[in-house]
LOLUMRO-136306 format. One record per residue (C-alpha): residue number from 1; residue in one letter; chain; x, y, z. Coordinates in steps of 0.02 Angstrom, whole numbers, plus 50000, padded with zeros to 5 digits. Layout:
// LOLUMRO-136306
<atom NUM; 'A'; 'A'; <X; Y; Z>>
...
// end
This chain:
// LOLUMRO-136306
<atom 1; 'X'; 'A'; <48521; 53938; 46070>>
<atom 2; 'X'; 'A'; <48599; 53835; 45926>>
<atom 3; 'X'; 'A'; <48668; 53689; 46005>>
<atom 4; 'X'; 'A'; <48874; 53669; 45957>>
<atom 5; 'X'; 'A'; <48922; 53544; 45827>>
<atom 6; 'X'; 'A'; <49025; 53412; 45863>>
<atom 7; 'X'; 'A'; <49196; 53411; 45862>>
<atom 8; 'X'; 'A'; <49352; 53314; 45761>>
<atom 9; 'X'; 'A'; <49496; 53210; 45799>>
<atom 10; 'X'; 'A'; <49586; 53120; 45677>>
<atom 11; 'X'; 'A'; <49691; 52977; 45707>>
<atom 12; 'X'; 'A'; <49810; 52830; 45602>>
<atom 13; 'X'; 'A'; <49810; 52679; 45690>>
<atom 14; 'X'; 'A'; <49756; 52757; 45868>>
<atom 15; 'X'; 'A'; <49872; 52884; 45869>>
<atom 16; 'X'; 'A'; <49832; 53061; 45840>>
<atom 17; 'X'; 'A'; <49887; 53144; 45676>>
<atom 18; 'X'; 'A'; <50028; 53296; 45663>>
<atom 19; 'X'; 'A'; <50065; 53402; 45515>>
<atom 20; 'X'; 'A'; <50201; 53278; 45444>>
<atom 21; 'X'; 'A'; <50077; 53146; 45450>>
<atom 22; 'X'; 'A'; <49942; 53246; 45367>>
<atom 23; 'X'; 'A'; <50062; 53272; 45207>>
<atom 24; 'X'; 'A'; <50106; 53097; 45176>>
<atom 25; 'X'; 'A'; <50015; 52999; 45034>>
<atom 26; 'X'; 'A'; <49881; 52863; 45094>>
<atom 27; 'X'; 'A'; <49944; 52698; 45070>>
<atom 28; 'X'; 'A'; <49873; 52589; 44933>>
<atom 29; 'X'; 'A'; <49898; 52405; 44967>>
<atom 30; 'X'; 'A'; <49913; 52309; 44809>>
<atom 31; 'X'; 'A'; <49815; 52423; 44700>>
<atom 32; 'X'; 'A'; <49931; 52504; 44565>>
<atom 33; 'X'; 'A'; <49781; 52627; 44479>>
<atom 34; 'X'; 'A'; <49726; 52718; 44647>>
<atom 35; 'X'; 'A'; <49715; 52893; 44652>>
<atom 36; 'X'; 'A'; <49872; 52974; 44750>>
<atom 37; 'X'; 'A'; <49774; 53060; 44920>>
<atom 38; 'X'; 'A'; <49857; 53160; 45067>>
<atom 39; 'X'; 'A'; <49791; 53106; 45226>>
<atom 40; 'X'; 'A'; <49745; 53279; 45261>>
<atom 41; 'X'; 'A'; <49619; 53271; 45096>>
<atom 42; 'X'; 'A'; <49583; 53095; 45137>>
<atom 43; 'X'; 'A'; <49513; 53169; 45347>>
<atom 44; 'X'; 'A'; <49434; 53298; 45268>>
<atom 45; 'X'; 'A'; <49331; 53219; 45134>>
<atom 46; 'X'; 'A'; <49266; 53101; 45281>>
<atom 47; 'X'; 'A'; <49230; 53233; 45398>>
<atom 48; 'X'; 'A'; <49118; 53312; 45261>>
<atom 49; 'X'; 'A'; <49055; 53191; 45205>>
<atom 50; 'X'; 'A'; <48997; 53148; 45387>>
<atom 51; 'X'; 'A'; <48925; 53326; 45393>>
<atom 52; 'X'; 'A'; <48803; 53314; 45256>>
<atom 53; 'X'; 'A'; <48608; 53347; 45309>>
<atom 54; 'X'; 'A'; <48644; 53393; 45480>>
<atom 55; 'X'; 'A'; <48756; 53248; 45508>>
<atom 56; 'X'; 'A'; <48633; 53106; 45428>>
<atom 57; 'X'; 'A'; <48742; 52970; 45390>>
<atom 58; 'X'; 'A'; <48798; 52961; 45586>>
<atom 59; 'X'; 'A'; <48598; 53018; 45647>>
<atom 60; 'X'; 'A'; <48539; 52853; 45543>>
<atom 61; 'X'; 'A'; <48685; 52749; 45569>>
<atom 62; 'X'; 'A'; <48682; 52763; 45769>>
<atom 63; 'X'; 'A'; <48461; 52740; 45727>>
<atom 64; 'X'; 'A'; <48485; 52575; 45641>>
<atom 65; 'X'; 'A'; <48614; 52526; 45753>>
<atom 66; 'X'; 'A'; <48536; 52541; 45924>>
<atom 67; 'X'; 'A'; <48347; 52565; 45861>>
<atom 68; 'X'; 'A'; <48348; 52747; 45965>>
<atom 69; 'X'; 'A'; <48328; 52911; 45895>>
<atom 70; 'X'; 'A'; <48487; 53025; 45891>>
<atom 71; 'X'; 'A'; <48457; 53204; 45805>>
<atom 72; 'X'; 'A'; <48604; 53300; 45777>>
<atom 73; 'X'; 'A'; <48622; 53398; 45938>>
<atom 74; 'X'; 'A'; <48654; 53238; 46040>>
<atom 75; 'X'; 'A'; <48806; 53220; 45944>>
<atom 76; 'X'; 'A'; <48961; 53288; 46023>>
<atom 77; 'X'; 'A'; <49132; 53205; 45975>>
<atom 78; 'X'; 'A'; <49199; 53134; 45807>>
<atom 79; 'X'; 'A'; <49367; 53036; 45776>>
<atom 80; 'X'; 'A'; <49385; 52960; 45645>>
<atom 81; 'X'; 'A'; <49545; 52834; 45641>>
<atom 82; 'X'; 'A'; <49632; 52763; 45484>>
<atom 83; 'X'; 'A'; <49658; 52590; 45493>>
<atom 84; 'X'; 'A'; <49681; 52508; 45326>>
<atom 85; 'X'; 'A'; <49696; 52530; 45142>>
<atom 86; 'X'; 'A'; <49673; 52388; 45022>>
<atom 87; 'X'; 'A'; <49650; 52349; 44837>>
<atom 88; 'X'; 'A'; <49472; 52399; 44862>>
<atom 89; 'X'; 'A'; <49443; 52493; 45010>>
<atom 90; 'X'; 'A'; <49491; 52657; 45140>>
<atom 91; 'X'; 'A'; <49436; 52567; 45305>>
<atom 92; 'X'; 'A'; <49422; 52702; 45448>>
<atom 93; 'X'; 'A'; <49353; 52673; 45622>>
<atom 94; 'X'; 'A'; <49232; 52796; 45650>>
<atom 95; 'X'; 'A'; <49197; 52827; 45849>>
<atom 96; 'X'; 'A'; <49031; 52926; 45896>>
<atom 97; 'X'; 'A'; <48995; 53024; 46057>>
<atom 98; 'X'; 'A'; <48816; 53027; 46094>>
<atom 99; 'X'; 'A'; <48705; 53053; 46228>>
<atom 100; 'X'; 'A'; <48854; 53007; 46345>>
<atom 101; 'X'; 'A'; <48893; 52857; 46258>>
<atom 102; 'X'; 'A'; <49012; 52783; 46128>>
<atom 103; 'X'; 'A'; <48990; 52710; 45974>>
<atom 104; 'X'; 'A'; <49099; 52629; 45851>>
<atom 105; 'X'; 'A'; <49096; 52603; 45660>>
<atom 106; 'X'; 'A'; <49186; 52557; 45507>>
<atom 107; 'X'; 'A'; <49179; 52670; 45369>>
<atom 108; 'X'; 'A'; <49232; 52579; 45196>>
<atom 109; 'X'; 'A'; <49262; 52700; 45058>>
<atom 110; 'X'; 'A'; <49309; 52687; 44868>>
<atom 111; 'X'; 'A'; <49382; 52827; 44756>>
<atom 112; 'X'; 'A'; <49372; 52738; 44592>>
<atom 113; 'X'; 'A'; <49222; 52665; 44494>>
<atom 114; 'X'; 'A'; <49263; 52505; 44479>>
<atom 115; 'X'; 'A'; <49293; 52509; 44675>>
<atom 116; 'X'; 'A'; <49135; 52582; 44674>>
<atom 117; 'X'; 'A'; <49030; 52418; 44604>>
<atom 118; 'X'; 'A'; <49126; 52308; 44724>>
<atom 119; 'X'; 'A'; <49082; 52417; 44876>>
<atom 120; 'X'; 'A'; <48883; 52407; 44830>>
<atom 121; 'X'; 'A'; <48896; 52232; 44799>>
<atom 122; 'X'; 'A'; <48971; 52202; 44980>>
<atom 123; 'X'; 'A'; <48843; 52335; 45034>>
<atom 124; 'X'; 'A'; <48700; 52221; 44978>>
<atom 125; 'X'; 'A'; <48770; 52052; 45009>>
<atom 126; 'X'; 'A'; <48793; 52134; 45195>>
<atom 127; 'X'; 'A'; <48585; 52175; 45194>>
<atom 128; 'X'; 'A'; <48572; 51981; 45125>>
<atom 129; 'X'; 'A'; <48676; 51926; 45291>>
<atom 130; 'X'; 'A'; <48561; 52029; 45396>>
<atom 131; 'X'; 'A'; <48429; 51905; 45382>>
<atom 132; 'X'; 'A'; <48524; 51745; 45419>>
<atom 133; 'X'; 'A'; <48594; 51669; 45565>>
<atom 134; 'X'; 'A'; <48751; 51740; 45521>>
<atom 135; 'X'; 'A'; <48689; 51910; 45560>>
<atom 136; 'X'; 'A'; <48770; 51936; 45743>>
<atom 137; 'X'; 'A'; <48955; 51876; 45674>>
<atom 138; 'X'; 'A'; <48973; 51985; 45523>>
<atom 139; 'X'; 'A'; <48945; 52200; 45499>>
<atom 140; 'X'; 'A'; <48781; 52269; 45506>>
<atom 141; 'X'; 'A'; <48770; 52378; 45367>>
<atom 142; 'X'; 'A'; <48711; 52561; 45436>>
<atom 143; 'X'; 'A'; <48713; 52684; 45299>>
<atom 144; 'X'; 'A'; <48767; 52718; 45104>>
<atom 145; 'X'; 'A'; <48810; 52871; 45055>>
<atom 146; 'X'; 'A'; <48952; 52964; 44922>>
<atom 147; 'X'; 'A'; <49047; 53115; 44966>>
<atom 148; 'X'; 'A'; <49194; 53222; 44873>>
<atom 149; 'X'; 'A'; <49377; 53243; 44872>>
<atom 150; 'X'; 'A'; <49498; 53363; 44807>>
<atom 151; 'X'; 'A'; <49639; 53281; 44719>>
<atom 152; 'X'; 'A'; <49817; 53369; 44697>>
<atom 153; 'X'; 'A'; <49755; 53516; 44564>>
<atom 154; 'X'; 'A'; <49589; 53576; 44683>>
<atom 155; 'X'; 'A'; <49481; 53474; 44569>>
<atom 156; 'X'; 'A'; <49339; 53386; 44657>>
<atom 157; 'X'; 'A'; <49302; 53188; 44634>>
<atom 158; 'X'; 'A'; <49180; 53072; 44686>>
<atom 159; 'X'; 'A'; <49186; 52953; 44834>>
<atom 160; 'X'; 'A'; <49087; 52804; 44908>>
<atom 161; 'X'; 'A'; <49078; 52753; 45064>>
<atom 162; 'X'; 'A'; <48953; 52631; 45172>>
<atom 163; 'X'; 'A'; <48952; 52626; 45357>>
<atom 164; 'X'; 'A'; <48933; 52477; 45465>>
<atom 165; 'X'; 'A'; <48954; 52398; 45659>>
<atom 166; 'X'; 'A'; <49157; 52383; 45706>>
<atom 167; 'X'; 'A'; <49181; 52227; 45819>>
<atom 168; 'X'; 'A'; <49258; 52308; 45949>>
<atom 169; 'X'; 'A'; <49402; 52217; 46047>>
<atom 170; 'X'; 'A'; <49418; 52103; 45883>>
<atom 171; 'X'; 'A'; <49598; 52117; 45786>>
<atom 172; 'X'; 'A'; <49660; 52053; 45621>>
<atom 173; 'X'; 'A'; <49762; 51896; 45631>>
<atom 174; 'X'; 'A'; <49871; 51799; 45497>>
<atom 175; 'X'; 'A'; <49958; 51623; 45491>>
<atom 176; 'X'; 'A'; <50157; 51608; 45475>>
<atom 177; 'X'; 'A'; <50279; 51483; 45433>>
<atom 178; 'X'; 'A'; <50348; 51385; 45568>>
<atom 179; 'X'; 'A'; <50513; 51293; 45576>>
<atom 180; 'X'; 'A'; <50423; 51130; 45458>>
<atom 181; 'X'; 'A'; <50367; 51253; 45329>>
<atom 182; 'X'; 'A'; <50180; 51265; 45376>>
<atom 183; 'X'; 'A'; <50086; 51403; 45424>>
<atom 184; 'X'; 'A'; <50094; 51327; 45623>>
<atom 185; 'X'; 'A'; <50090; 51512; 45679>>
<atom 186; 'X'; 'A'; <49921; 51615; 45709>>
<atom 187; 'X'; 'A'; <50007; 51777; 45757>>
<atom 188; 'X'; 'A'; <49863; 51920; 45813>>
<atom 189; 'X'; 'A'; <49893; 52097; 45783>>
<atom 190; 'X'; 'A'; <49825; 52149; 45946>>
<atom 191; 'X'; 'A'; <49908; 52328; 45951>>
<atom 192; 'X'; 'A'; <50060; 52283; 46051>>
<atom 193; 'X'; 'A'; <50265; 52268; 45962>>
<atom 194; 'X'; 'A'; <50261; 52093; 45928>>
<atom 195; 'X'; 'A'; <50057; 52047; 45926>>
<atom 196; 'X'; 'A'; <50019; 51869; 46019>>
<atom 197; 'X'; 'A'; <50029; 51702; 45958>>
<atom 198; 'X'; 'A'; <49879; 51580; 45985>>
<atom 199; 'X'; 'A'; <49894; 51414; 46039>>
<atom 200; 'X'; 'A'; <49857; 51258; 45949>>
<atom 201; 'X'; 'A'; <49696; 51244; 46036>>
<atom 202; 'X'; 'A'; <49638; 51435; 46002>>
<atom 203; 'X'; 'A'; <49693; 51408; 45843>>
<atom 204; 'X'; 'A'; <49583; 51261; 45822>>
<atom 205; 'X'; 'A'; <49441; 51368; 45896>>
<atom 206; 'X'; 'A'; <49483; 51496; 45777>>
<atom 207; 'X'; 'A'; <49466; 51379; 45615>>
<atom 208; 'X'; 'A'; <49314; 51317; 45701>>
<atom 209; 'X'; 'A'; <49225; 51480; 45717>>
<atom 210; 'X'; 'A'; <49269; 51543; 45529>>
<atom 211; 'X'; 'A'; <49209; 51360; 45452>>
<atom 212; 'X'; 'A'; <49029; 51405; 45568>>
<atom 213; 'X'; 'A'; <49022; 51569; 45505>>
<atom 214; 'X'; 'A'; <49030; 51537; 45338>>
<atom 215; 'X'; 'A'; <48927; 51400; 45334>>
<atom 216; 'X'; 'A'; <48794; 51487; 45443>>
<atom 217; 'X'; 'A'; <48791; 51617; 45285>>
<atom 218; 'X'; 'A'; <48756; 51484; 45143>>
<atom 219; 'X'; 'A'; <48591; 51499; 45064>>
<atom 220; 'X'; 'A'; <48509; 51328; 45076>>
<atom 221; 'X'; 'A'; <48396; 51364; 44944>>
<atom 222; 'X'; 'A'; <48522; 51410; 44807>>
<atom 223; 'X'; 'A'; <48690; 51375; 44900>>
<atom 224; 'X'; 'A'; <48735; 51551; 44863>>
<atom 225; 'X'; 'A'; <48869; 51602; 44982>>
<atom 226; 'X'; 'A'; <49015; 51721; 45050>>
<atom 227; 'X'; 'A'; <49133; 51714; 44914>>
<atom 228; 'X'; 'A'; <49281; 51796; 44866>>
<atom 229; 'X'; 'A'; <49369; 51796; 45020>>
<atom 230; 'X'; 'A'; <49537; 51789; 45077>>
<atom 231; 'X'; 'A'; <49643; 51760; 45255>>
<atom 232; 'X'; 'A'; <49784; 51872; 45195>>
<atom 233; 'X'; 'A'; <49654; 52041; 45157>>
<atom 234; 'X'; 'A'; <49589; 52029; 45342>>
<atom 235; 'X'; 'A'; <49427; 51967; 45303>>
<atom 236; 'X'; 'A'; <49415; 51869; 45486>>
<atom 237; 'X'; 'A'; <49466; 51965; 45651>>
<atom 238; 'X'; 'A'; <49494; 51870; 45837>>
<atom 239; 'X'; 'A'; <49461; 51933; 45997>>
<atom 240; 'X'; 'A'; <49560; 51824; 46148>>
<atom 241; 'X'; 'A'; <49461; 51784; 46307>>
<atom 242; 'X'; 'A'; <49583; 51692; 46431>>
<atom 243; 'X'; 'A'; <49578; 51515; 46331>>
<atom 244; 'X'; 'A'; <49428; 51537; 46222>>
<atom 245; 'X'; 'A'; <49429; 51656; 46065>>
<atom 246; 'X'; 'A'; <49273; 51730; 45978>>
<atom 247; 'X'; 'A'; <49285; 51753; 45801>>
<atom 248; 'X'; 'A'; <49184; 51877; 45659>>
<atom 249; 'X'; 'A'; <49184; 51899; 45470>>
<atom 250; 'X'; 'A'; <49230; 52086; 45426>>
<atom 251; 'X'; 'A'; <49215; 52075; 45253>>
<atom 252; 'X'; 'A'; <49080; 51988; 45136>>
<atom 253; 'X'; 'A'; <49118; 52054; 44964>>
<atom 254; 'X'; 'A'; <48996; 51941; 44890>>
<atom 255; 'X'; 'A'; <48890; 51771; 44829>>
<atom 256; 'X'; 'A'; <48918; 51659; 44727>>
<atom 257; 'X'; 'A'; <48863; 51493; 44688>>
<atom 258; 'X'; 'A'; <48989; 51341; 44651>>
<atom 259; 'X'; 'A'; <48879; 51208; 44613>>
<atom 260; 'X'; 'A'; <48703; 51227; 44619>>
<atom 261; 'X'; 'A'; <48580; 51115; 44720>>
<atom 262; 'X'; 'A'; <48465; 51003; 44623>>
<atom 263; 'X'; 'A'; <48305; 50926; 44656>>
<atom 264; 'X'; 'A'; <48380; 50736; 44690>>
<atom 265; 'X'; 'A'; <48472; 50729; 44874>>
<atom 266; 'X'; 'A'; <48600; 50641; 44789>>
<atom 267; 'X'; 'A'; <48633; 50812; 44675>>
<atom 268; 'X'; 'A'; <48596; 50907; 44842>>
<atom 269; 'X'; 'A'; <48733; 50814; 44930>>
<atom 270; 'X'; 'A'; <48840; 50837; 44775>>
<atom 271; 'X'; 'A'; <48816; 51031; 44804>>
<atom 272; 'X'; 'A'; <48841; 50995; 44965>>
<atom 273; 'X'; 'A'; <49029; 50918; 44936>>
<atom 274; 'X'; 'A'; <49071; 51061; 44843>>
<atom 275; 'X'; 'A'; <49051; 51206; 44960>>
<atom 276; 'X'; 'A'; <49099; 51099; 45111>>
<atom 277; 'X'; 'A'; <49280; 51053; 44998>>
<atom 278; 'X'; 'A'; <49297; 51254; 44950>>
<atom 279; 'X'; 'A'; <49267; 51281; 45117>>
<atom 280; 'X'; 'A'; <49387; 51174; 45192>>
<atom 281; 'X'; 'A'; <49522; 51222; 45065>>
<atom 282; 'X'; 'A'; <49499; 51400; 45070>>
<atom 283; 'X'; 'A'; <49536; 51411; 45258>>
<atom 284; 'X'; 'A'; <49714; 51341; 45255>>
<atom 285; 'X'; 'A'; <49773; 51484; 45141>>
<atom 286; 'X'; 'A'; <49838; 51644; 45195>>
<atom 287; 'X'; 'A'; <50003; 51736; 45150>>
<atom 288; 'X'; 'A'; <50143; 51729; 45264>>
<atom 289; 'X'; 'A'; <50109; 51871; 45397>>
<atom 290; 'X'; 'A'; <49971; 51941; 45283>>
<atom 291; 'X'; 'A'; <50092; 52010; 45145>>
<atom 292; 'X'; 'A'; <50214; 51862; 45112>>
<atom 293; 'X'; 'A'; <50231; 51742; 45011>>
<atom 294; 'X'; 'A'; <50054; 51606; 44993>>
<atom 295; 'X'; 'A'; <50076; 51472; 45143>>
<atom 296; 'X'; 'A'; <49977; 51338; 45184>>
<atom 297; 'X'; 'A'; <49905; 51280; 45358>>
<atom 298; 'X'; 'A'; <49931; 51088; 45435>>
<atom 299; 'X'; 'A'; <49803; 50956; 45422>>
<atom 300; 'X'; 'A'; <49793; 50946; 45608>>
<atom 301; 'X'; 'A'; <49665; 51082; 45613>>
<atom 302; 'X'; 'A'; <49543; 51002; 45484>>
<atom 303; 'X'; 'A'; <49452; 50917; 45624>>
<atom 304; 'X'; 'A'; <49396; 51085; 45689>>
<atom 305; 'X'; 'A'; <49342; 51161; 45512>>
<atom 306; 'X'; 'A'; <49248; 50999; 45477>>
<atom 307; 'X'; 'A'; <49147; 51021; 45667>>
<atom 308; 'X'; 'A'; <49134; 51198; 45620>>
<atom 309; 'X'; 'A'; <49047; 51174; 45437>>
<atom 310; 'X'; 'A'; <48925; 51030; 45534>>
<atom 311; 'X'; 'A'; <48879; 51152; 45688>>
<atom 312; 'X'; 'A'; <48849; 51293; 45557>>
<atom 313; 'X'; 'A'; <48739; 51163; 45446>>
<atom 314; 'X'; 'A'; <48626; 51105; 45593>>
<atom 315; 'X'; 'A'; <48612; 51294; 45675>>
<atom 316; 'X'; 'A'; <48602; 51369; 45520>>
<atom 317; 'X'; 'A'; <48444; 51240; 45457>>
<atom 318; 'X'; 'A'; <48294; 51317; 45375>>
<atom 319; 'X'; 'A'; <48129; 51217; 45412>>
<atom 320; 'X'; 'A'; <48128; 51133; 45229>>
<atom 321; 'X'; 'A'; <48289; 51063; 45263>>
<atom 322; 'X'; 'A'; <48307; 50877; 45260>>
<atom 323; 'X'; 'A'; <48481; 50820; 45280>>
<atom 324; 'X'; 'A'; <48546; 50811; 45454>>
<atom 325; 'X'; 'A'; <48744; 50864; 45512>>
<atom 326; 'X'; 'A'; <48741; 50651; 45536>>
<atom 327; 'X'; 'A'; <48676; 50621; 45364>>
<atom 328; 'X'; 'A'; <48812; 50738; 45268>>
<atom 329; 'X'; 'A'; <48929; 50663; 45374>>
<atom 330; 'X'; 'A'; <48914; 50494; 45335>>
<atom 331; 'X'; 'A'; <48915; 50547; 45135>>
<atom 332; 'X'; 'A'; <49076; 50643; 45156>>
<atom 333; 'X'; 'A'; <49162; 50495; 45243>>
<atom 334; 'X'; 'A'; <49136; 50390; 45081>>
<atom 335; 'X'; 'A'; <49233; 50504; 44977>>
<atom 336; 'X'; 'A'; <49396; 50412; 44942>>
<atom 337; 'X'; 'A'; <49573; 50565; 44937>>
<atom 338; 'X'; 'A'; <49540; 50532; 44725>>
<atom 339; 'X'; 'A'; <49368; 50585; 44735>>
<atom 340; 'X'; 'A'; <49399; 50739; 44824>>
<atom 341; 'X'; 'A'; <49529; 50782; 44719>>
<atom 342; 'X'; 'A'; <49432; 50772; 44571>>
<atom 343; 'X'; 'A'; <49310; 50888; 44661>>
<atom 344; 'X'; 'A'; <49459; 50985; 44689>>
<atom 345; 'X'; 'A'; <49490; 50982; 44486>>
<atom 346; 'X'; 'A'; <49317; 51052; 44447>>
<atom 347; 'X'; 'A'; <49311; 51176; 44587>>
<atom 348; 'X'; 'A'; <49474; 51235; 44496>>
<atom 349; 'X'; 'A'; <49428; 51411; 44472>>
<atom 350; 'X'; 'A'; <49351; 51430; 44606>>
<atom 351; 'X'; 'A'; <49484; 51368; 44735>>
<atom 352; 'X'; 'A'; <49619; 51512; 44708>>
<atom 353; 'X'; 'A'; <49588; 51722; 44724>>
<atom 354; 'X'; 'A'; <49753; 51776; 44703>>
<atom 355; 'X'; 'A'; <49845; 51720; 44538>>
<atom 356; 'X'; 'A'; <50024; 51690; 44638>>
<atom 357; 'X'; 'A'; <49884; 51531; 44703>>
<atom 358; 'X'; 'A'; <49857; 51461; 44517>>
<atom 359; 'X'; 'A'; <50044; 51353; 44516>>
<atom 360; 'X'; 'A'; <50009; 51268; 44674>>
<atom 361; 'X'; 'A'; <49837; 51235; 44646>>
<atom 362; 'X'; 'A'; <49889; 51042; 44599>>
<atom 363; 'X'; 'A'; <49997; 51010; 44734>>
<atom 364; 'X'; 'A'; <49885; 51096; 44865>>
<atom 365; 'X'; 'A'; <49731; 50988; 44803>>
<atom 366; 'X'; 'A'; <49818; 50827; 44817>>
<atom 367; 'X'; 'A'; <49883; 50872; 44992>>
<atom 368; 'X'; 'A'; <49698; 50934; 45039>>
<atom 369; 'X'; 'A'; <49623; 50779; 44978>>
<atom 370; 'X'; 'A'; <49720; 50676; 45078>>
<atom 371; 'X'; 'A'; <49707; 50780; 45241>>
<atom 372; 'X'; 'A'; <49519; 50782; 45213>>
<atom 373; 'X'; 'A'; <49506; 50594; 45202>>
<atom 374; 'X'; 'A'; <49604; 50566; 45336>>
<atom 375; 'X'; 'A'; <49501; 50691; 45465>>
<atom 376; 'X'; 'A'; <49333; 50653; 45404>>
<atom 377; 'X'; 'A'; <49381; 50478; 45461>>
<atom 378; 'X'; 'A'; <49422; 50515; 45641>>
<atom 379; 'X'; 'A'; <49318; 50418; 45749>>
<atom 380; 'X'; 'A'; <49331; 50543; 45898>>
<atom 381; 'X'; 'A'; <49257; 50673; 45764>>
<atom 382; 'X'; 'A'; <49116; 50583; 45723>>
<atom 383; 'X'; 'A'; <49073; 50550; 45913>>
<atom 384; 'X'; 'A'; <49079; 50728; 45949>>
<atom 385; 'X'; 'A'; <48951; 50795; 45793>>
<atom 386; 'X'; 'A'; <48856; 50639; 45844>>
<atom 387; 'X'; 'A'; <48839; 50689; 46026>>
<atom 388; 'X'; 'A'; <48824; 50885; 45999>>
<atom 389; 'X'; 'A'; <48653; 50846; 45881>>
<atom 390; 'X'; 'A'; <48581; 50751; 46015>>
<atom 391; 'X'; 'A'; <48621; 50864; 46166>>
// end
């Protein structure tokens, strides 16, 4: 007897779809060229595309991800929730029942060519990450696939799509001005009216985290790394645990290299300084509640990044590599706030992703440079790298 096959719910943002909600248009974030699609097209181009081979893209996705074997008839119950639409991507939240279990994961998908390129770029960038010490904080790509939808006239278009592990109990987050004009806020969308706001200590934490992350993910050999990425698309989600907060990357669109290592440790430590400023820089931008206007976050939380960047460089450490945390430390310190802000110059066009960025550039730099100094100095920071190497 032919087993039955699985059935569909569809969802937007965890709650279950009804005919209005089917008719509406898809949002399309910043993107003014996307294709115009109904939810109801959107659900069913998923569903099918799900379907293909006896439901392969969820039989090999649930394979890679636990390492069991799942053929179709195992597979019971589909939802698939929509979650987010950017200037690249569909993200849905794709939940499995199998074998009496659960299983959760994101499905990315792109309806336009150029959209296309950047979602096989992130696809392979994500394979790069899976064989790194970054591997358990960022997705774990599962499957690649393409599928069809039917715009407005009944004429069928392509789609692409990858699928890959959803953090569960992790949620977007964004910074917000505060009564000085900062971004002082981390608010966290959690799912309830108002979301929760951390405190300056899980915020810390937070910054902490993302500098380890991303630093976990550089490439010693070429200093490729994670790079374009932004605060304000989402790119880092937060899960709260009493005090503490864990933290993953969501999104790794691609690598890039900034300044390239050289043979000499002094051109090493030079490529060194470049990432680590980016790095730095990079994580005290966001837009105000996501979609605002560009803020910027207070020194005070530099000390955190900087631990963050010299955990990640120490965990992170391939066997050829010969500078210690304590060593890249010490050269950092020595930078005067001129010298980083002519880092800051050449790094230039690398520093900002969104063009509203460009006019503050100058100011930002000078601010960073200072706020750099002034934390690399910290005597209680050095203590606590210092003491952390040699526990």
């Amino acid at each position: 007897m032919k087993a039955p096959e699985p059935s569909f719910a569809f969802l937007i943002d965890g709650k279950p779809v009804d005919d209005g909600a089917l008719s509406r248009l898809l949002p399309t974030g910043l993107s003014e060229d996307a294709p115009k699609i109904a939810y109801a097209d959107y659900f069913h181009a998923i569903a099918e595309a799900l379907r293909v081979r006896a439901f392969e893209p969820i039989c090999r996705s649930l394979h890679v991800l636990t390492g069991e074997s799942f053929p179709p008839d195992r597979v019971r119950e589909v939802h698939i929730d929509s979650v987010k639409h950017g200037a690249l991507y569909h993200v849905a939240k794709v939940t499995v029942g199998a074998g009496g279990r659960w299983f959760s994961m994101a499905m990315n998908s792109a309806v336009h060519p150029t959209r296309r390129a950047a979602l096989e770029r992130e696809w392979a960038t994500l394979q790069s990450l899976a064989a790194t010490t970054a591997a358990p904080c960022v997705p774990k790509g599962l499957y690649l696939g393409e599928g069809m939808w039917r715009d407005a006239t009944g004429e069928a278009r392509p789609f692409w799509f990858f699928l890959a592990r959803w953090f569960d109990g992790f949620h977007e987050w964004h910074l917000e001005k505060g009564e000085g004009g900062l971004a002082e806020i981390v608010r966290v969308w959690d799912g309830s009216a108002a979301g929760s706001v951390l405190t300056d200590e899980q915020a810390s934490q937070l910054m902490e985290q993302a500098a380890y992350i991303l630093t976990l993910a550089l490439d010693r050999w070429d200093f490729r790394h994670i790079h374009p990425w932004h605060h304000a698309a989402g790119d880092f989600v937060v899960a709260v645990q009493g005090q503490a907060v864990a933290v993953r990357l969501v999104a790794a669109r691609n690598l890039r290299v900034l300044v390239p290592p050289g043979p000499e440790r002094h051109e090493r430590l030079s490529a060194v300084a470049a990432f680590f400023f980016a790095l730095t820089f990079r994580l005290r931008l966001d837009r105000d509640r996501g979609t605002g206007h560009v803020v910027w976050a207070p020194g005070r939380w530099l000390a955190a990044v900087v631990r963050g960047f010299l955990r990640g460089w120490t965990d992170g450490a391939p066997p050829h590599e010969d500078l210690s945390a304590e060593e890249i430390l010490a050269a950092l310190r020595a930078f005067d706030p001129s010298e980083w802000q002519a880092v800051g110059r050449l790094l230039a066009d690398d520093l900002t992703v969104d063009p509203d960025e460009e006019p503050l550039l100058s100011r930002l730099v000078a601010d960073h440079a200072l706020d750099l100094h002034q934390s690399l100095r910290s005597a209680d920071l050095f203590l606590r790298i210092a003491k952390d190497e040699h526990q």
